[in-house]
C-alpha positions as CSV (number, residue, x, y, z in Angstrom):
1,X,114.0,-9.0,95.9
2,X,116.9,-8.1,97.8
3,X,118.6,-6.2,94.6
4,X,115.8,-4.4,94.5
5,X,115.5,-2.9,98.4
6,X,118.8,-2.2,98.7
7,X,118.7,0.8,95.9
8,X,115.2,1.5,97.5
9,X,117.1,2.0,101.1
10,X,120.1,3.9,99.3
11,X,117.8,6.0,97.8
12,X,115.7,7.0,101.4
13,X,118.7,7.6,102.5
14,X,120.5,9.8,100.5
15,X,117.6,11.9,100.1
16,X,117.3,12.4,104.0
17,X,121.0,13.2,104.0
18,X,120.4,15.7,101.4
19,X,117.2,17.2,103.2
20,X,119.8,17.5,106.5
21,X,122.6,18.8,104.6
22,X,120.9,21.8,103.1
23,X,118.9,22.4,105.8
24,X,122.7,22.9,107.4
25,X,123.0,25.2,105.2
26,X,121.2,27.9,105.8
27,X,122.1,28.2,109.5
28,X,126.0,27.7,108.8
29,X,125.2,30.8,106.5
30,X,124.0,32.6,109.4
31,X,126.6,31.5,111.4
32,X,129.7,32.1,109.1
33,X,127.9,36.2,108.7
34,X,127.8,36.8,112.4
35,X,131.1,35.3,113.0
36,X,132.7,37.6,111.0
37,X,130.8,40.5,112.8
38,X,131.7,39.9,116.0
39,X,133.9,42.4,118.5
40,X,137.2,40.5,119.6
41,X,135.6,40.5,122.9
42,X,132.8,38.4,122.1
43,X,134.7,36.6,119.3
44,X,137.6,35.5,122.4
45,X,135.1,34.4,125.0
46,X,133.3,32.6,122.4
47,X,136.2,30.5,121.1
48,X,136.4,29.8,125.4
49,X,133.4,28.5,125.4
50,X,133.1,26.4,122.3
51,X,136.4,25.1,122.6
52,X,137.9,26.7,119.2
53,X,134.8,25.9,117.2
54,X,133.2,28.9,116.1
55,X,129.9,29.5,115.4
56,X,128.5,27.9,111.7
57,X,129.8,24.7,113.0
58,X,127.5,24.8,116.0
59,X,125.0,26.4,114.0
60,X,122.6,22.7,113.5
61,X,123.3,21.6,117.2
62,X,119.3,22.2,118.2
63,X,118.5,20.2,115.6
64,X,121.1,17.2,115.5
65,X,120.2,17.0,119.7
66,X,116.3,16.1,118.5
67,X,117.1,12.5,117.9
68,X,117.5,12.1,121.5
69,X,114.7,11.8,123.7
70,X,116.4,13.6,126.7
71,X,116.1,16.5,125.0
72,X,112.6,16.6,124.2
73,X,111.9,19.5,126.1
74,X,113.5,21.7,123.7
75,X,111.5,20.9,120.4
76,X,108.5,23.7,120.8
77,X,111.7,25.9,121.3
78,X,112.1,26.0,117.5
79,X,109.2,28.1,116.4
80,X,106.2,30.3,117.8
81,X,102.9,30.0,116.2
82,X,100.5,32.9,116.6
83,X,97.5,34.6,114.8
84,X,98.5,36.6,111.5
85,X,96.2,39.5,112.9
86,X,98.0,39.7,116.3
87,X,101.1,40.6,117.9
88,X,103.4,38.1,120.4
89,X,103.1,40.3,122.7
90,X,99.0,40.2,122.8
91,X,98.9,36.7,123.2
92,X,99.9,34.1,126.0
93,X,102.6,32.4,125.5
94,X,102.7,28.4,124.9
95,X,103.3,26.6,128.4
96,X,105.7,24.3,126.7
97,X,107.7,26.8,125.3
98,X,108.6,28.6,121.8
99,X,111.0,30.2,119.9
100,X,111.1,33.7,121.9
101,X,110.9,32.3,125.0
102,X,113.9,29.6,124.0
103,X,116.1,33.1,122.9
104,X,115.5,34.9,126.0
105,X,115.7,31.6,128.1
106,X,119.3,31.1,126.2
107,X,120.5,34.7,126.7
108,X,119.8,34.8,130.3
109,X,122.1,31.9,131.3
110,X,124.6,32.6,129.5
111,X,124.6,35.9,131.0
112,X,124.3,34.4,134.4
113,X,127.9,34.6,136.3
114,X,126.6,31.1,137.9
115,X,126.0,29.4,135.2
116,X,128.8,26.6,134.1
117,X,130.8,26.5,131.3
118,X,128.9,23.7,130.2
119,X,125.5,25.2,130.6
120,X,126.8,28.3,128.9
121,X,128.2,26.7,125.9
122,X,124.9,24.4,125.5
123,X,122.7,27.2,125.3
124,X,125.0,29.5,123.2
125,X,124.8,26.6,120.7
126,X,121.3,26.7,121.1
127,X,121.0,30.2,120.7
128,X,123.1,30.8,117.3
129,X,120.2,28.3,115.4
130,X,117.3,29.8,117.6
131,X,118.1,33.3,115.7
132,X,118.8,32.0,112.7
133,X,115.0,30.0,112.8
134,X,113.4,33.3,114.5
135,X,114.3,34.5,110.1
136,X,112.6,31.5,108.7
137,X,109.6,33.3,108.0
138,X,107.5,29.8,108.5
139,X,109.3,29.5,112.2
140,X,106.8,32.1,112.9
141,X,103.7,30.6,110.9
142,X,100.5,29.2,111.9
143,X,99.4,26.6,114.2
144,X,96.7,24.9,112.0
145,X,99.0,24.0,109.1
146,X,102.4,23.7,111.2
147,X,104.2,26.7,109.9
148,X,103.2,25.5,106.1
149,X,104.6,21.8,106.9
150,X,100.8,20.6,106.1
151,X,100.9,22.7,102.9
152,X,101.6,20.2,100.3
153,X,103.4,21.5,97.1
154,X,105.6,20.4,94.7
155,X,109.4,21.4,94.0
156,X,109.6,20.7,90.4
157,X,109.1,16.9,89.9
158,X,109.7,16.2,93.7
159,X,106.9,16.4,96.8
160,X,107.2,18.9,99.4
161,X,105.8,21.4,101.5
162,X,105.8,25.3,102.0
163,X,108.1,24.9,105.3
164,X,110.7,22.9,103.2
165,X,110.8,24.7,100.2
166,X,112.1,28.1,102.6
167,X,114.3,25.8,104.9
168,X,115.9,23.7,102.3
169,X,114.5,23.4,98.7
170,X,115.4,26.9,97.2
171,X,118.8,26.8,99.2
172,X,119.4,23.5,97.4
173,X,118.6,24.5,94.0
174,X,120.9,26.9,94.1
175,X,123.9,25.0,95.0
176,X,126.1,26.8,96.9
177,X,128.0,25.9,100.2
178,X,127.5,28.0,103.2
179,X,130.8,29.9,102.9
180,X,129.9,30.8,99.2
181,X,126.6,31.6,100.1
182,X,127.4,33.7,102.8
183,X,129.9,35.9,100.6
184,X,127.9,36.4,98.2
185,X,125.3,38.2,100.4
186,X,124.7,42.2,100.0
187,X,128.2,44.5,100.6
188,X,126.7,46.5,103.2
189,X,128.0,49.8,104.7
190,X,128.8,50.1,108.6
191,X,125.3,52.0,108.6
192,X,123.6,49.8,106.9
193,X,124.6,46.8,109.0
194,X,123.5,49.0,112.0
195,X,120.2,49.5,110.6
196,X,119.4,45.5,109.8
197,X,120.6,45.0,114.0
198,X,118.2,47.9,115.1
199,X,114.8,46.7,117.2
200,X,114.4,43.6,120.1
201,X,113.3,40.4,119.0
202,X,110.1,41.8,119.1
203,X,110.6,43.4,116.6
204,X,112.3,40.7,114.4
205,X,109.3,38.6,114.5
206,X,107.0,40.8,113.5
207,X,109.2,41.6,110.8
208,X,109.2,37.4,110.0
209,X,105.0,36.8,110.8
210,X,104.8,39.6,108.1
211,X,106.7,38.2,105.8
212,X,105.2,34.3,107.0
213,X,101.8,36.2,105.5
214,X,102.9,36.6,102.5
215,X,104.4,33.4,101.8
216,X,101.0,32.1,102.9
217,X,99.7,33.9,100.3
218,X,102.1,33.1,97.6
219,X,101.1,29.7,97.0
220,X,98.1,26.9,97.0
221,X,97.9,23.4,98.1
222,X,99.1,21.3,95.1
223,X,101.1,24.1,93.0
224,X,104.2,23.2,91.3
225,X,106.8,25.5,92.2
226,X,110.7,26.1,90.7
227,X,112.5,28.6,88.9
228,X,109.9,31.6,88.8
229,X,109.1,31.1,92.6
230,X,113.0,30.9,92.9
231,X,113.1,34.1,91.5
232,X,110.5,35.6,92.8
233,X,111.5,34.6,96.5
234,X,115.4,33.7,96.9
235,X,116.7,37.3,97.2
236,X,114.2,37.4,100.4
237,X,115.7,34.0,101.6
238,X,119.6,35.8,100.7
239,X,118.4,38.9,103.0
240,X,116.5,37.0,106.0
241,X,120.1,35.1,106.4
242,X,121.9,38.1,106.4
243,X,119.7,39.7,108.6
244,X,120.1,36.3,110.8
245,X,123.5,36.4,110.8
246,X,123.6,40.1,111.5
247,X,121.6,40.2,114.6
248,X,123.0,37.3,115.8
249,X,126.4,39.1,116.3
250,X,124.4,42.2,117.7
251,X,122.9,39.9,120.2
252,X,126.4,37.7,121.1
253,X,128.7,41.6,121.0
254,X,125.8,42.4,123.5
255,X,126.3,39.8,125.6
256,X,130.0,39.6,125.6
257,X,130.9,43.6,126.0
């Protein structure tokens, strides 16, 4: 018996790992394209604030902080769920919190010439994976399924859901690490990076509920998904992080100036 629980643990373990890893990934990938984007300004009082790190390794803070308790407050902070057919702005907001409440929440103190060093470098953290979920189309899904989390599918031979297979799965299959990943996005022109950081974060999840509708759409419960979905969909998860990553240095140069 015990020869056999031992691979049995090895194996739940190594496939959260994996799950954790990749799901690294993505936001590192944002974080590695807005770090690169950033006016020396911002780039300088940055590095101040998170002592030399820079920002794809702080990128998975919000998430590593949710296996403690004391920080339970900031878990509805990850996504906002509203109705396909309406706007944020039509609807009142969650008391507990959500994703577009966490980003303005963030930007404000660290903004605030009273806030502390420390405050100001925990929310910046915060901030950096709060944009870079505001592009996960399904951070913006719907309330009765948990942004696609109840929306079992399956990712080749492996179980899954809608939310994972556009936070992890498709990033996983193809096998890159965040620095690769994040050079291999779309050579954009100055004007074309302008364009991606126009609009308010209004505007960006809009954009993201729109594209959370379609994804809705793309799939039923029970399908078996893999390379032709991966076709079909990975350029939009390529662009959403590059659009991440690009807004995130328009907000951060705004902040900083």
């Amino acid at each position: 018996m015990r020869n056999i629980v031992i691979p049995l643990l090895l194996t739940v373990q190594l496939s959260f790992a994996n799950t954790i890893f990749w799901a690294k990934t993505g936001h590192r990938t944002v974080g590695e394209v807005a770090q690169k984007q950033l006016t020396r300004k911002a780039k300088k009082a940055i590095k101040d604030l998170l002592d030399g790190y820079d920002l794809a390794f702080v990128s998975s803070y919000a998430d590593e902080i949710k296996s403690d308790k004391a920080y339970s407050k900031y878990f509805p902070w990850h996504y906002v769920n509203f109705p396909e057919d309406k706007k944020y702005t039509e609807i009142t907001p969650a008391p507990e919190g959500d994703l577009m409440i966490a980003i303005k929440t963030c930007i404000q103190v660290i903004k605030d010439k009273n806030s502390s060093k420390a405050d100001k470098a925990f929310y910046l953290k915060l901030l950096v994976h709060f944009i870079g979920d505001l592009h996960q189309p399904l951070h913006v899904g719907q309330e009765k399924d948990k942004g696609g989390n109840d929306i079992q599918v399956r990712w080749f031979n492996n179980g899954s859901n809608l939310h994972r297979v556009w936070d992890s799965d498709m990033i996983n299959s193809y096998n890159m690490s965040y620095t690769e990943l994040a050079n291999a996005l779309p050579k954009l022109t100055k004007k074309e990076r302008k364009k991606v950081q126009e609009g308010t974060i209004y505007d960006w999840v809009e954009e993201s509920q729109d594209l959370a509708n379609e994804i809705y759409n793309s799939v039923e419960v029970g399908d078996k998904l893999g390379y032709s979905y991966s076709y079909k969909y990975m350029d939009t998860v390529r662009k959403q992080l590059q659009r991440g990553g690009l807004r995130l240095a328009k907000v951060l140069n705004d902040i900083f100036k």
